[in-house]
N, C-alpha and C positions, 0 to 999 in steps of 0.2 A: 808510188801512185801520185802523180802530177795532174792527171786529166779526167774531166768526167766522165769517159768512157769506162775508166778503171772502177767508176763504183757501177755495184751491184747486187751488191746489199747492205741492209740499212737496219741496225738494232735500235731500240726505246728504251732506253730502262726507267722504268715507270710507267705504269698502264693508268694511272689516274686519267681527270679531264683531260689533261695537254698530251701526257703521250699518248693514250689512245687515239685521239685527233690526230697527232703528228704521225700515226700507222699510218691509220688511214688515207692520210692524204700521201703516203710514200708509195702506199699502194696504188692509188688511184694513177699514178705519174710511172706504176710498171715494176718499181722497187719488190724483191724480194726482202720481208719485212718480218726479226723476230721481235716482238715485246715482250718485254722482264718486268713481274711484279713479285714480292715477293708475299704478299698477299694473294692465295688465293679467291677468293669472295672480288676483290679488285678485279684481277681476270679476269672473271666470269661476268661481270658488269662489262669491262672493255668488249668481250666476246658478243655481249646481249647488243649492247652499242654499235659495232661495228656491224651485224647482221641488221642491224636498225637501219642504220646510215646507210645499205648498200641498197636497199629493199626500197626507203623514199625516193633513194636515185632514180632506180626503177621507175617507180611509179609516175616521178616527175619528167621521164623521158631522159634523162641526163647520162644514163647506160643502160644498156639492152642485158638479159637473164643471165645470157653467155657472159657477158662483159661483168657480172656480180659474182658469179660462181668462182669465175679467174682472180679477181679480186682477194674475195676470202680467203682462194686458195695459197694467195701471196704470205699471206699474215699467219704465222706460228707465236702462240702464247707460252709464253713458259715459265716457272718458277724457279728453274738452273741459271743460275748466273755463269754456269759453265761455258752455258749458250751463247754466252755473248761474245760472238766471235764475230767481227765485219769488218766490211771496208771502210765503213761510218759510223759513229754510235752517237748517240741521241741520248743526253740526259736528262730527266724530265722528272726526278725527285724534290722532295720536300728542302725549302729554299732555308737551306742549314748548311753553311758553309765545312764543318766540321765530319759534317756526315756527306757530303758530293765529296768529299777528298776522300775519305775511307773508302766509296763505292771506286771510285773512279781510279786509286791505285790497285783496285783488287782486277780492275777491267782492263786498265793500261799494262799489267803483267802478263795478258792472254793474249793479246792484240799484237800484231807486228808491228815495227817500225815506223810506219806510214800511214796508220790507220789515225783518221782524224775525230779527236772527240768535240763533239759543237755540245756546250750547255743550253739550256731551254730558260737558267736562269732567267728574273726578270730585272733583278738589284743589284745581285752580289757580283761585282768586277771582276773578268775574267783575269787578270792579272793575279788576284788572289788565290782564285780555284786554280791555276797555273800552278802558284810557286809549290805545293803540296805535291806535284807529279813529277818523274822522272825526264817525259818531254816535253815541257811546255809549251816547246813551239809547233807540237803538235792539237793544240786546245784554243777551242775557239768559241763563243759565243753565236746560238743560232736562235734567237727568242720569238716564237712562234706568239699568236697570240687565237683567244679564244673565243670561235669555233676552228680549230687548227684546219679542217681542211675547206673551209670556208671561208675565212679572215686572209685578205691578200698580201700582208705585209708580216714581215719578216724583217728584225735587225738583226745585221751582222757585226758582230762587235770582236776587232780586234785584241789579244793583251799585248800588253810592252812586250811580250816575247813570241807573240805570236808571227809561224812565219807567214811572207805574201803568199804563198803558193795556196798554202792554208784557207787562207783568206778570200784570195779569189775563187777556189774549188768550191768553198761554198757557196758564195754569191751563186754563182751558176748552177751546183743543184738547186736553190731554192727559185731560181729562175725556171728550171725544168720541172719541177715541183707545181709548177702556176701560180709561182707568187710573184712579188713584186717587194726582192730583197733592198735595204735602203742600210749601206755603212755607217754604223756608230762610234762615237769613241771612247772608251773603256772607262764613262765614270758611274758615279751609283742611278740607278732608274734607267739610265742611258737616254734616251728622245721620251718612248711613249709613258714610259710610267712616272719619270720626273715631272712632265708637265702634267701628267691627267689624277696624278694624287690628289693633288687639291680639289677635284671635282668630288672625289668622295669625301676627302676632310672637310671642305667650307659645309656640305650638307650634313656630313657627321657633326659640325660643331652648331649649326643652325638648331639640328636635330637638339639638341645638348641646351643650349639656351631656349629650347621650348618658345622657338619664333614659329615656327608650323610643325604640325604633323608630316612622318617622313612620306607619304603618302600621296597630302600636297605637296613635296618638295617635288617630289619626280614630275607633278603634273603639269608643274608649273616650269619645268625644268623641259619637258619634252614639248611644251606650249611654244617654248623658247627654238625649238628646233632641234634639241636631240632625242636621239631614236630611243635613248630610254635612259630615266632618269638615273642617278645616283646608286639607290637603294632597289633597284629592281637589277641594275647591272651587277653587285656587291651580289645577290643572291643567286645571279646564275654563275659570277665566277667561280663566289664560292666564299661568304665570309672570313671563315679563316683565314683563305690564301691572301683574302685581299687584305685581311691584317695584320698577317706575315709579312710582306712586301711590304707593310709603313713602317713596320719595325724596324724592319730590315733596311729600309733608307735614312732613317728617324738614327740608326747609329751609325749609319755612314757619313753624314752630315755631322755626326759630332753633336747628335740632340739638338740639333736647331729646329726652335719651335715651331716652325711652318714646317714642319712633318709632325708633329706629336702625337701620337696613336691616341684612338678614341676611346674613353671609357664605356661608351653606349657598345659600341662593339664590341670591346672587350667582352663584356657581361655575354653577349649573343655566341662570343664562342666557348665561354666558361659553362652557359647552359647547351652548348650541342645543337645549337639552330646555326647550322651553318649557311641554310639555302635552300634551294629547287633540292641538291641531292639527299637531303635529308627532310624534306617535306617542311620546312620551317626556317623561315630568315626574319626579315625584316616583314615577310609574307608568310600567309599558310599558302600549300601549296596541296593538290589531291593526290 
């Protein structure tokens, strides 16, 4: 399989925030789509979500009844990781380098030859998630970002053993996809998250020195021009993830202190206030 013609379907393993997004948007582009969670209760969130997202499309004109029903029809949920048979797989789990190697040699044993697995990773170097698997020149970074089928950009990040062919296939699904893919190179954060960490650490640590309430940061922060401050963004990625990801560069760097994870967050995910999905961040939520 060298050509986008050749894909034609497209697995997620992981039905959280990102892979459920990244269904969706494989559907929307025509993709026959299955999602793997291995949570049930997950599923049935992706399931409620995705009939959500098809239903405002609707509503907002963006696809006609026929065009939702087709849709849906694209996307099988499933809990067999048996399932995960494609021409493309999507991996879109918990940013744990030791657990995406486990998953990923149990999926690289069912898959053929030429089946390309793109990570969703946000930190962790494909080069690393590579050297665990039997083909690594079949592994490639495809990092979606959050609302997956609403957010235009897409990096595509090479590892040292990844091949071109690889490499450019994906570019171009993610260009058929209606994104707007942008090549990276294989270090930790890669482009967007190495630069945009410090937007949530400087406000994390403001937070921390009790120079403003996080409240005022945002407001003064979106006064500034962006679409939404620090801590209102933290609660819809998703606290944890988003404190997973400093961890996760905080030792890619070698613990250099301009990553150093927050103790204010910390605490917010030791108590279970993750964000919007759990009704509780940085904000209450209804």
């Amino acid at each position: 399989m060298k050509a986008l013609s050749d894909i034609n379907h497209i697995a997620v393993l992981g039905a959280g925030v990102m892979g459920r997004g990244i269904a969706v948007a494989a559907s929307v582009a025509g993709y026959q789509v299955t999602l793997f969670d291995i949570n049930k209760d997950v599923l049935d969130q992706a399931s409620t979500y995705t009939e959500a997202f098809f239903s405002g499309s609707v509503k907002r004109g963006k696809m006609t009844e026929d065009q939702k029903v087709k849709a849906l029809g694209r996307i099988k949920h499933t809990k067999d990781i048996g399932d995960m048979v494609a021409n493309f797989i999507v991996e879109a789990i918990l940013e744990n380098l030791e657990l995406k190697q486990q998953v990923l040699r149990e999926i690289e044993v069912q898959n053929d030859m030429e089946t390309i697995i793109a990570s969703n990773t946000s930190t962790i170097p494909i080069t690393q998630i590579a050297a665990g698997l039997d083909r690594p020149e079949n592994i490639v970074g495809m990092h979606f970002f959050n609302p997956a089928p609403i957010m235009k950009l897409v990096e595509v990040i090479s590892g040292e053993m990844t091949a071109d062919w690889v490499v450019q296939l994906t570019f171009e699904l993610a260009e058929k996809m209606g994104k707007k893919p942008v090549r990276a190179k294989d270090e930790p954060g890669f482009i967007v998250n190495r630069v945009a960490r410090h937007f949530y650490l400087e406000g994390l640590r403001v937070l921390e020195d009790r120079v403003a309430p996080h409240d005022a940061i945002d407001r003064l922060m979106e006064a500034s021009g962006f679409r939404m401050g620090p801590f209102k963004l933290m609660d819809l990625i998703g606290v944890e993830t988003n404190h997973e990801v400093t961890k996760s560069l905080y030792n890619a760097f070698f613990q250099d202190e301009k990553f150093r994870p927050s103790r204010v967050q910390q605490k917010k995910v030791d108590a279970g206030h993750f964000g919007r999905k759990t009704g509780r961040g940085f904000y209450l939520y209804e």
